[in-house]
DONUDREN-174817 format. One record per residue (C-alpha): residue number from 0; residue in three letters; x, y, z. Coordinates in nm, 4 decimals. Each point is the difference from the previous one (the first is absolute). Example, Ala and Ser with C-alpha at 12.3 -4.5 7.8 and 13.67 -1.06 7.14 Angstrom:
2
0|ala|1.2300|-0.4500|0.7800
1|ser|0.1370|0.3440|-0.0660
***
This chain:
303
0|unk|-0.1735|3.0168|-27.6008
1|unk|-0.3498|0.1545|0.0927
2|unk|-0.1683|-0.1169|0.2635
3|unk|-0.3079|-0.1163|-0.2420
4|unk|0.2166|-0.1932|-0.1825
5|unk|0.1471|-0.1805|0.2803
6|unk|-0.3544|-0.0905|0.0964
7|unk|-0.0729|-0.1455|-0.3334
8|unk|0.3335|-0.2158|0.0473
9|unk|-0.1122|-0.0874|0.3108
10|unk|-0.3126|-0.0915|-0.0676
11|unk|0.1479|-0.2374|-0.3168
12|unk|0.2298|-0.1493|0.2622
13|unk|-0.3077|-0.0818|0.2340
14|unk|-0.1896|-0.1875|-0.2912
15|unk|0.3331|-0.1775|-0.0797
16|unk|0.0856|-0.1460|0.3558
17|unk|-0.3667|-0.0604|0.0633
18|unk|-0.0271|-0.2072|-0.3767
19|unk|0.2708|-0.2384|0.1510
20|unk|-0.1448|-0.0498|0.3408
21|unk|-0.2583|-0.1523|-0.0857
22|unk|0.1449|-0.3149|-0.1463
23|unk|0.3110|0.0335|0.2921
24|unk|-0.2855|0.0384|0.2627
25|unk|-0.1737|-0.3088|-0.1045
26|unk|0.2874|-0.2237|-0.0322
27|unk|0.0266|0.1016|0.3762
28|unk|-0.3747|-0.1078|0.0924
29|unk|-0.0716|-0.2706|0.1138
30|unk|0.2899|-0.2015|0.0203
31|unk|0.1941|0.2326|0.2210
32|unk|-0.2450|0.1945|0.1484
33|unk|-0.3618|0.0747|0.0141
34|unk|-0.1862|0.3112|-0.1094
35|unk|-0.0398|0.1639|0.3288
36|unk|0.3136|-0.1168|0.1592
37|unk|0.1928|0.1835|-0.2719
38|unk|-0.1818|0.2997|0.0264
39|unk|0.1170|0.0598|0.3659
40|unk|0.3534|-0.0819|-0.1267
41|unk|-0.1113|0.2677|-0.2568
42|unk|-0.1156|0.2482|0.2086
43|unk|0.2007|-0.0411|0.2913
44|unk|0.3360|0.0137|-0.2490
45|unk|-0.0821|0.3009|-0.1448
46|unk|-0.0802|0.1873|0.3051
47|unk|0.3461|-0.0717|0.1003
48|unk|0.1003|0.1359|-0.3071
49|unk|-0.1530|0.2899|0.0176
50|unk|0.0095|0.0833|0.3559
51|unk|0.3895|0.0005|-0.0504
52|unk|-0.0084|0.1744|-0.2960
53|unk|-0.2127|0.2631|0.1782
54|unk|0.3012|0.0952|0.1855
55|unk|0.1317|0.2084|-0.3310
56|unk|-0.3001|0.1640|-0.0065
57|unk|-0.1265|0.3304|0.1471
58|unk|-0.1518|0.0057|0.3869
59|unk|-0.4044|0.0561|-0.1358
60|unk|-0.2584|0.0005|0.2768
61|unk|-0.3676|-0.1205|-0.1703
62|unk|-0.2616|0.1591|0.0565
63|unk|-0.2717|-0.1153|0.1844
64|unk|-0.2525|0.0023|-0.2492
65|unk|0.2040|-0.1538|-0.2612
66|unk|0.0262|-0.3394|0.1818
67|unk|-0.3434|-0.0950|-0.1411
68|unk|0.1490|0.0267|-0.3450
69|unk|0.2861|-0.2487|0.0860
70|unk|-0.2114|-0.2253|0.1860
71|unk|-0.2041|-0.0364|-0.2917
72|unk|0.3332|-0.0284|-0.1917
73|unk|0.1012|-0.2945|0.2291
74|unk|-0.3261|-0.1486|-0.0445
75|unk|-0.0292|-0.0094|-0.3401
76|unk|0.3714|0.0266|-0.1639
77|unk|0.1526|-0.2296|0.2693
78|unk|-0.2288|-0.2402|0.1757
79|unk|-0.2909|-0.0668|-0.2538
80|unk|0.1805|0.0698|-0.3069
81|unk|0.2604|-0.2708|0.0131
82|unk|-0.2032|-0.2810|0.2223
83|unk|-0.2365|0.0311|-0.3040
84|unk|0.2953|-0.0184|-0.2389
85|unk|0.1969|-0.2788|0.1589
86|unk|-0.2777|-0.2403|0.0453
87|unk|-0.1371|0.0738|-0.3704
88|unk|0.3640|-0.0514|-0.1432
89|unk|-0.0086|-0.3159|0.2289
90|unk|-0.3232|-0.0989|-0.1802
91|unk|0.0269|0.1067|-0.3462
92|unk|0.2976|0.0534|-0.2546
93|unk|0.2385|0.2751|-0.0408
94|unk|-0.1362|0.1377|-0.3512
95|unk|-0.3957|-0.0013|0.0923
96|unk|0.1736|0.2280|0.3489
97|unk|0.1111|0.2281|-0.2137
98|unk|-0.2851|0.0201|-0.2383
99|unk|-0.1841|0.0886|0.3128
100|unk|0.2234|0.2671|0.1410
101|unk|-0.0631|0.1442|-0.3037
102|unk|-0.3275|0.1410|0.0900
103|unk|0.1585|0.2488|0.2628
104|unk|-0.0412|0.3009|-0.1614
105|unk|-0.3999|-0.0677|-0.0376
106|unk|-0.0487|-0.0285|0.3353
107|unk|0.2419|0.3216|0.0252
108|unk|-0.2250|0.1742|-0.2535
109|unk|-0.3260|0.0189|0.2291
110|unk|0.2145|0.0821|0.3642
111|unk|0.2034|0.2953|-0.1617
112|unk|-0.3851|0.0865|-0.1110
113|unk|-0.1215|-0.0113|0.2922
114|unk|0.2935|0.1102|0.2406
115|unk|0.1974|0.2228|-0.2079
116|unk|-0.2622|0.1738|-0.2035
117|unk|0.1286|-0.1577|-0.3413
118|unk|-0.2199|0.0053|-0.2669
119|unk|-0.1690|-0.2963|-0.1660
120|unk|-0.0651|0.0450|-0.3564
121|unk|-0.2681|-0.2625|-0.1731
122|unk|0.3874|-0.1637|-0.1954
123|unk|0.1170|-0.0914|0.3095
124|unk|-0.3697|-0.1416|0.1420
125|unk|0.0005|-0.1973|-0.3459
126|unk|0.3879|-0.1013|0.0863
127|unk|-0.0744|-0.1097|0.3576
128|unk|-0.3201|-0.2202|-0.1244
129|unk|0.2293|-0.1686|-0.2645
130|unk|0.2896|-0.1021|0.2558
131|unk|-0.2805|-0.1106|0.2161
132|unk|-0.1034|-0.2612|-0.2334
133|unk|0.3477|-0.1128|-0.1078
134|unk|0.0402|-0.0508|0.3939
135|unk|-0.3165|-0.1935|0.0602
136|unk|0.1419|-0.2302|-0.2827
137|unk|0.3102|-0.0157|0.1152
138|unk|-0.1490|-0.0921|0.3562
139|unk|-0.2340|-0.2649|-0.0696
140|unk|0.1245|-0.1488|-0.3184
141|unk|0.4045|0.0380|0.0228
142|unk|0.1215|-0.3372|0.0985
143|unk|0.3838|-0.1588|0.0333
144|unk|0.1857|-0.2972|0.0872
145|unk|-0.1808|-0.1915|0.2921
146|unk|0.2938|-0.0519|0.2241
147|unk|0.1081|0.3245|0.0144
148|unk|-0.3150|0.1923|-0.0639
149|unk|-0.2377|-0.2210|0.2461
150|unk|-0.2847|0.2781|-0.0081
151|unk|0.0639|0.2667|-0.2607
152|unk|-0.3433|0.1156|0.0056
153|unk|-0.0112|0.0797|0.3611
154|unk|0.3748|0.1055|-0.0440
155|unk|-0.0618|0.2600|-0.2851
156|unk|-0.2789|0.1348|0.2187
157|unk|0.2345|0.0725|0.2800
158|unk|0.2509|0.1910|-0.2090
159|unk|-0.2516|0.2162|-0.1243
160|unk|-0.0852|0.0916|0.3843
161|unk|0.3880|0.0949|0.0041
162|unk|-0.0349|0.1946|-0.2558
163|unk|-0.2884|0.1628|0.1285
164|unk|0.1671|0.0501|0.3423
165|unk|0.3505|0.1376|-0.1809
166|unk|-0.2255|0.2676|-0.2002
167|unk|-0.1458|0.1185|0.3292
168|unk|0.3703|-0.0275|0.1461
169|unk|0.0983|0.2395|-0.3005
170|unk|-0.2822|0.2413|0.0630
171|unk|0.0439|0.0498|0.3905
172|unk|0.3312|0.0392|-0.0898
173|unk|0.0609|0.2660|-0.2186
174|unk|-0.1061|0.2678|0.2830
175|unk|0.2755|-0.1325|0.2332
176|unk|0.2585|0.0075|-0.2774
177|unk|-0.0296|0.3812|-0.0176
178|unk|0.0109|0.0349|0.3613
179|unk|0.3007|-0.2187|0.1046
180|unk|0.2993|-0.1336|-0.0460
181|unk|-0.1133|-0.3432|-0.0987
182|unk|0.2145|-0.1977|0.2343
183|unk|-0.1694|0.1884|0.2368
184|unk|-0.3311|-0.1445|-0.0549
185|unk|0.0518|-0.3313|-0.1414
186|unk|0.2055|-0.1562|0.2588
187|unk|-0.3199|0.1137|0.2225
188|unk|-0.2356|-0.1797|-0.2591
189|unk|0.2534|-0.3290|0.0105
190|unk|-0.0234|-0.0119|0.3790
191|unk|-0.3664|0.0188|0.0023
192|unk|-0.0501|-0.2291|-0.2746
193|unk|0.1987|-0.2619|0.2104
194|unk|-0.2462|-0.0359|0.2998
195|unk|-0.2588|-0.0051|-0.2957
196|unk|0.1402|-0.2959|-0.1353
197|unk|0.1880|-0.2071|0.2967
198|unk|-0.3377|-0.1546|0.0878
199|unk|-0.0280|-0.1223|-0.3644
200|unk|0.3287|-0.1361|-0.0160
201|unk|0.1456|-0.0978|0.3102
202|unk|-0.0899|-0.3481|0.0036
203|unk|0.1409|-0.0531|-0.3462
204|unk|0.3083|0.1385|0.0436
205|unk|0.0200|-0.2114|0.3431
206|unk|-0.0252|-0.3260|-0.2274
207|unk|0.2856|0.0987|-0.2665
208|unk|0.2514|-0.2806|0.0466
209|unk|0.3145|0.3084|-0.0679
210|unk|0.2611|-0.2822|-0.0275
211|unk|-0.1160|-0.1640|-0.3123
212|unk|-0.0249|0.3523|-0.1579
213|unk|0.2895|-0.0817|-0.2901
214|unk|0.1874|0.3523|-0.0596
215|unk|-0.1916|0.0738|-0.3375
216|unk|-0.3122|0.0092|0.2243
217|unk|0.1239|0.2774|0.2204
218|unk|0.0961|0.1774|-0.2429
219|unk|-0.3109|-0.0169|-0.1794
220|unk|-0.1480|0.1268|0.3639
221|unk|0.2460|0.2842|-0.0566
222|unk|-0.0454|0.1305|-0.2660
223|unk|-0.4035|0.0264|0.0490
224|unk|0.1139|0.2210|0.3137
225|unk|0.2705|0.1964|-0.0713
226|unk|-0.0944|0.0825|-0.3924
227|unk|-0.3772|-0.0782|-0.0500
228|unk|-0.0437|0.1433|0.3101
229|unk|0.2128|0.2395|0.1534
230|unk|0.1469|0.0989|-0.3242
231|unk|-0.3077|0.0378|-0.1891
232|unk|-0.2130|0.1760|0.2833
233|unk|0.3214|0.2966|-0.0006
234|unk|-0.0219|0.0273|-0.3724
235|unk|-0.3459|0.0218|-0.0014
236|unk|-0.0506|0.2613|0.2884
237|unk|0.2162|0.1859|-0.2162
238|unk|-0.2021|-0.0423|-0.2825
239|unk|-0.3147|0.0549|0.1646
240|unk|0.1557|0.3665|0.1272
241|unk|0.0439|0.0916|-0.3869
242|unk|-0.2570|-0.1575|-0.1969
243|unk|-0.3840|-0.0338|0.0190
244|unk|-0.1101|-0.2911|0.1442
245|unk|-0.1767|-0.0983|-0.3274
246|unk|0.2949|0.0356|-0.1473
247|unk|0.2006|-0.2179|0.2769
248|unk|-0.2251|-0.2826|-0.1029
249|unk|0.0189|0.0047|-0.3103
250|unk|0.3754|-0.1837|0.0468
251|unk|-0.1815|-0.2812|0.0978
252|unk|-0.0729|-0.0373|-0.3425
253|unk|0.3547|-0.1043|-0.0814
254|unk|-0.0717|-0.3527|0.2186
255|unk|-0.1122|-0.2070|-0.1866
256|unk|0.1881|0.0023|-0.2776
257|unk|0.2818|-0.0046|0.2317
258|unk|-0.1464|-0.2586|0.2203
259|unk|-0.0752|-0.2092|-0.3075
260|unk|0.3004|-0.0015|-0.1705
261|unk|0.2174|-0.0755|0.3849
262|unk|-0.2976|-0.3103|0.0890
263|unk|0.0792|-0.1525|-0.3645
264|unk|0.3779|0.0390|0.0338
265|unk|-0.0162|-0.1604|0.3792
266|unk|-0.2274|-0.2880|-0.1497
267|unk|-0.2735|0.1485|0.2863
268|unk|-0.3130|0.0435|-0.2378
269|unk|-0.1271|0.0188|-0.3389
270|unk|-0.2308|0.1447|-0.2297
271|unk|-0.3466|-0.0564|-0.1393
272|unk|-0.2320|0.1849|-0.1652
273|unk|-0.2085|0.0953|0.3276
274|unk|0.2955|0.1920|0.1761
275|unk|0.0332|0.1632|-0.4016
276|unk|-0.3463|0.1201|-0.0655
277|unk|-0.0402|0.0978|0.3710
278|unk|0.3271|0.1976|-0.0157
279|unk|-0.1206|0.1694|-0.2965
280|unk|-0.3318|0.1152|0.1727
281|unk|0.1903|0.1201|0.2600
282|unk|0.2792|0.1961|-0.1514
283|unk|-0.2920|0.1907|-0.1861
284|unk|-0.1439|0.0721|0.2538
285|unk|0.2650|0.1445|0.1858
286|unk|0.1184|0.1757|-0.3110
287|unk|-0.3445|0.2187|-0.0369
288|unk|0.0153|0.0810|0.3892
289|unk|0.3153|0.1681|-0.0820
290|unk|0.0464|0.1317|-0.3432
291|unk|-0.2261|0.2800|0.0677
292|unk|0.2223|0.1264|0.3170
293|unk|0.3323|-0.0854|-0.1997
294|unk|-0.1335|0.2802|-0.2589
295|unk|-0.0977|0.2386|0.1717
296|unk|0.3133|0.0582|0.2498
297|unk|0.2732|0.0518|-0.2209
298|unk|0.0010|0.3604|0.1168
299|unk|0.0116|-0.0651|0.3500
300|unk|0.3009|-0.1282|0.2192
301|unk|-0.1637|-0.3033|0.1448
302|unk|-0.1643|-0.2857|-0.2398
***
């Protein structure tokens, strides 16, 4: 197997474990746990995780002048990313989430612009406007149940500033990726991203009553740590090594429908119309931003 198609597996792996968490992740909130108190057991979890898988990995020494990459990866693909994510999924349902997330690789468009010297062709500009509207729509107008979607406009908006944070995540990134081994780095970017968010979530977690957690429940906690976590941050460091990070995002576009079909099964949302037409707007979008670089690199070894 080549290493670019391993990526693309990887990738399609990410999208699926990340289509289910969203629906296993809310069931979670708030009935077990709060937002920010699960993201420490979130963070914390996977640092573990990593840390000990570390151990397998070679003995790398950063260099000084890389840290500012991976405290920016901290920041943004560990701290703000999923406080922004877990409080919107608290506040909103699991299909306008993913709708959302969709709009990743617009915000990736205009970093790997500006960052990594990418070019921006008027398509994608047209592409990026499009998924813009199809997000404002999705923001102020997609609604869902009341009880388990107590502020979806307010929610949506906060999964869009995850998916704003997770593009930046993906562009600071991709330099490290070439660099090290990605244990190397990430278990730094886990560690820091723990003191980020401790302050956020330390009084939550203090007021999680742990023996009235029924088994399903911590296995629901799990599974957002080990796989849509720890799992699906290895996969996609892979992925990211590979593949452009246009390209990376692009997966994304596999949630929805994934997330849709998973929240229906699980009786966790429905849909309407509004979620439909804003979908729509958005996969267009996302499609013009990257038809044009799907074209032109079928000569090259990275897409």
């Amino acid at each position: 197997m080549s290493k670019k198609t391993f990526a693309l597996i990887a990738a399609s792996l990410v999208a699926l474990i990340y289509s289910a968490n969203y629906s296993i992740a809310k069931d979670v909130m708030p009935h077990h746990v709060q937002p920010f108190g699960f993201i420490i057991f979130r963070v914390a979890g996977t640092m573990v995780l990593f840390w000990l898988v570390g151990l397998l990995g070679p003995k790398e020494k950063i260099d000084r002048k890389d840290y500012p990459n991976i405290f920016i990866g901290a920041l943004f693909g560990m701290a703000i990313n999923m406080l922004a994510f877990f409080e919107g999924l608290n506040l909103t349902t699991p299909i306008n989430a993913a709708v959302v997330m969709v709009t990743a690789p617009l915000i990736v468009l205009p970093l790997s612009f500006i960052f990594l010297k990418e070019k921006m062709q008027p398509l994608k500009v047209l592409g990026v406007l499009i998924g813009l509207i199809g997000t404002l729509l999705i923001i102020f107008y997609g609604k869902g149940q009341s009880l388990r979607a107590p502020n979806p406009a307010l929610g949506n908006f906060l999964v869009f500033i995850n998916a704003a944070s997770y593009a930046i995540y993906i562009v600071a990134a991709k330099k490290l990726t070439h660099k090290y081994h990605p244990f190397t780095f990430i278990k730094w970017m886990y560690t820091i991203g723990l003191i980020f968010v401790i302050p956020f979530g330390w009084e939550q977690l203090a007021q999680m009553k742990f023996e009235t957690i029924p088994l399903n429940g911590y296995l629901k906690i799990g599974y957002v740590v080990v796989f849509s976590t720890f799992g699906t941050y290895i996969l996609n460091i892979f992925a990211i090594k590979e593949l452009k990070p246009t390209t990376v995002a692009v997966f994304i576009y596999l949630q929805p429908l994934l997330a849709t079909i998973i929240a229906i099964s699980m009786g966790s949302d429905s849909i309407d119309y509004v979620k439909i037409s804003a979908a729509l707007l958005i996969f267009v979008g996302v499609y013009l931003v990257t038809r044009v670089t799907a074209t032109k690199q079928t000569s090259i070894t990275k897409i």
